[in-house]
N, C-alpha and C positions, 0 to 999 in steps of 0.2 A: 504494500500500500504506500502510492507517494504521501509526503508531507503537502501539507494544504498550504497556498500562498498565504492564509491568516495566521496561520502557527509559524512561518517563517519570518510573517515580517513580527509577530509576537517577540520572537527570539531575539530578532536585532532589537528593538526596544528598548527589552531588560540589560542590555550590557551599559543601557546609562541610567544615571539616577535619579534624574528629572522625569523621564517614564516610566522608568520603576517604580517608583512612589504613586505616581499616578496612578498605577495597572493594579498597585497592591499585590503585586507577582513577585515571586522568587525566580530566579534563576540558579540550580543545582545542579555542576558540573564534577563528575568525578565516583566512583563506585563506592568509596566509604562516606564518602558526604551523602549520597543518592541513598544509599543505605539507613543510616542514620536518620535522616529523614522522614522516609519510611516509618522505618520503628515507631520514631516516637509520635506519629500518627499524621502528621501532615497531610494537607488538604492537598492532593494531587489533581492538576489538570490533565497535564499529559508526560511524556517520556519518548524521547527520541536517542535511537542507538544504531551502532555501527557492527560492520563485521566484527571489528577490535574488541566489544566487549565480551566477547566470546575464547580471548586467547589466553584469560586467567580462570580457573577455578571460582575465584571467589565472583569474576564477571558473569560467570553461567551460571551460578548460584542465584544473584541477585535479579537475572533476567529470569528465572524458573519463579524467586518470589512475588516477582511485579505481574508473570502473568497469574499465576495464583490467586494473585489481591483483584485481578482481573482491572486492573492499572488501562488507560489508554496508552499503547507502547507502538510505537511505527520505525520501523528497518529502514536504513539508510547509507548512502555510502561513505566511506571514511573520508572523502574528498568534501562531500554536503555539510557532513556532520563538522569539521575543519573549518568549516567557512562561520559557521552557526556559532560554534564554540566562542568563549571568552579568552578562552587559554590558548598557548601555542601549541601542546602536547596533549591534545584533550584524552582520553582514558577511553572514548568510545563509548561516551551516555550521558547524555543530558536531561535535567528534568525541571518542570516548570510547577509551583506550588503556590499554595496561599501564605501570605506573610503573616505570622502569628503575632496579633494584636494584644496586647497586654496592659491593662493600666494601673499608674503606679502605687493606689492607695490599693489594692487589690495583692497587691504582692507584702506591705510593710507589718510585718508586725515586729511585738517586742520579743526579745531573744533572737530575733533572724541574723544572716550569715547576709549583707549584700558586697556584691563588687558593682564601684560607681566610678565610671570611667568621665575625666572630665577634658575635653576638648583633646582625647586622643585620635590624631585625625590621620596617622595610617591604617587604612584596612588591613593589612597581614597583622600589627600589632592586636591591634583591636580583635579580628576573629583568633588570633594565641592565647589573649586574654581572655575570653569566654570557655576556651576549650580549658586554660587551665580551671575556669571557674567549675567547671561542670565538673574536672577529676577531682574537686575537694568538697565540703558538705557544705557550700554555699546556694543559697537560697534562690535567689536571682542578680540577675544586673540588671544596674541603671546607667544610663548612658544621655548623658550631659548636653546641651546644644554645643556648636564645635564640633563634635564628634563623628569620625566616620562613620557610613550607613552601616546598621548591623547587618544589612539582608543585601548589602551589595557583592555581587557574584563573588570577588575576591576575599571579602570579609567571613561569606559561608566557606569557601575552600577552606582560609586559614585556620577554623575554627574544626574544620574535618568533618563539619557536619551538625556539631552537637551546639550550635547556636538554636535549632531543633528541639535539643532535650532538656532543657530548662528555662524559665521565664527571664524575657529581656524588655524591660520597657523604656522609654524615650521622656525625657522631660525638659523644660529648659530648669537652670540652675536653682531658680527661686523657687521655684515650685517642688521642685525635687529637697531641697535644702528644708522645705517648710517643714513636708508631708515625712520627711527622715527624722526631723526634731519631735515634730507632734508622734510618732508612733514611739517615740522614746528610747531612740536607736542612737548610740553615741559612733558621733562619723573620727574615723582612725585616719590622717591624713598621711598619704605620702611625699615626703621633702626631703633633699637633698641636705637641707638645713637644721634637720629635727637631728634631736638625740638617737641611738642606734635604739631598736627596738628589746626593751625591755617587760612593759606591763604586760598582762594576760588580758584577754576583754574576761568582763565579768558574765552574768545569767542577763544582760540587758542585752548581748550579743555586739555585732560592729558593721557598720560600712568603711569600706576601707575604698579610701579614694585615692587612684592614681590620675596625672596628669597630664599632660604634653611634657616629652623631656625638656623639652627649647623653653618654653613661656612657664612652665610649673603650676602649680593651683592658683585658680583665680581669688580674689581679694574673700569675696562671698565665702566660699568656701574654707579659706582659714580661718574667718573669722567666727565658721560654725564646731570648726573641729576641736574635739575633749582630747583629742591624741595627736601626738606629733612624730612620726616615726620614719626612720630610711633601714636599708641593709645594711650592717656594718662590713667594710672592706677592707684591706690593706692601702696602704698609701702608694701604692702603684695605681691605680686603678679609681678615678674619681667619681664614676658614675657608670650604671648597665642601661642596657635596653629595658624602656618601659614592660614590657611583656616577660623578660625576666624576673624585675624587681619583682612586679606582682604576681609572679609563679610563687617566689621565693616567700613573701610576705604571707600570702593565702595559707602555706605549708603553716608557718607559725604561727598564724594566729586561731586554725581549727587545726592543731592537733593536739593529742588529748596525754595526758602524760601515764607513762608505761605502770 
């Protein structure tokens, strides 16, 4: 079955983020992001694949699950699907979803785990940082105006998928800053400038807010934070990648002592 000129020019669309937003569309490039997706129940349009995803086990695996779920799936060739694609290298499957909507009084209560990403405006960072959020028992992300799209095609790649399996909502700062204060959530800031990370959060839980590395937290936001904290480092080395810090940070501040 050819692909229909509506799903083609659909596909070009989604690779920008003025009609992505618009469309309320995901675009899902890749077997374990397409995967993950899946799982965690996503609202499926449709699915386009190529010979190629048939040359790994786990690619014939996932096309046996999608016709299963009885998924809209159309065959295509590696040269169509290439052109469609966002990536250079596409894996041979792409898939088109509804953007899970989330809103932020809906996600907050007291004790919760959040990661609140403030004006980090690469998508590989930003979808690292959700993937880390998901491998730790954090609750959701909130993501700042400034901030990269969470459901822009690169942003799902980096996150592998799992931007998917746990709540991400959108706020601008004030609004997010209020609605974190009033649920009685103490925001844990990340700074280059704080002391190295010593306190424990207590039973109130924490948002731990990371930054842009360039510009750092905005005024608003320091002037909400009960904690002040960085990685400590050796003096070789005066700063990491926002997506590390916040791997590293997430580790210490949910895990639980032996």
């Amino acid at each position: 079955m050819d692909l229909s000129q509506q799903k083609r020019r659909l596909l070009g669309r989604l690779r920008t983020g003025k009609s992505r937003r618009k469309e309320g569309l995901v675009l899902v490039e890749g077997v374990r992001a397409v995967k993950e997706a899946i799982d965690a129940g996503a609202e499926v349009r449709f699915v386009v694949a190529s010979e190629k995803i048939e040359s790994t086990t786990a690619g014939l695996d996932l096309v046996e699950h999608i016709i299963r779920e009885s998924l809209d799936i159309t065959s295509i060739s590696e040269k169509e699907l290439a052109a469609l694609a966002d990536t250079k290298h596409p894996q041979g499957i792409l898939m088109v979803c509804e953007e899970q909507k989330v809103e932020l009084r809906d996600i907050l209560r007291l004790g919760g785990y959040y990661l609140v990403l403030d004006g980090v405006q690469d998508p590989g960072n930003v979808g690292t940082l959700i993937r880390a959020a998901a491998a730790f028992p954090v609750d959701a992300v909130i993501t700042l105006d400034g901030t990269a799209d969470t459901w822009a095609p690169k942003t799902v790649r980096a996150s592998a998928g799992l931007v998917f399996q746990l709540p991400v909502a959108h706020a601008v700062a004030e609004e997010a800053i209020r609605e974190i204060t009033k649920a009685g959530v103490p925001m844990w800031v990340a700074d280059p400038r704080a002391p190295s990370l010593k306190a424990k959060p207590d039973d109130r839980g924490f948002a731990l807010v990371l930054a842009n590395e360039g510009v750092g937290p905005r005024q608003a936001v320091l002037d909400a934070a009960e904690h002040m904290i960085k990685v400590p480092m050796s003096g070789q080395v005066d700063s990491l990648n926002v997506a590390v810090a916040g791997a590293i940070l997430l580790y210490e501040l949910t895990k639980t002592e032996d």
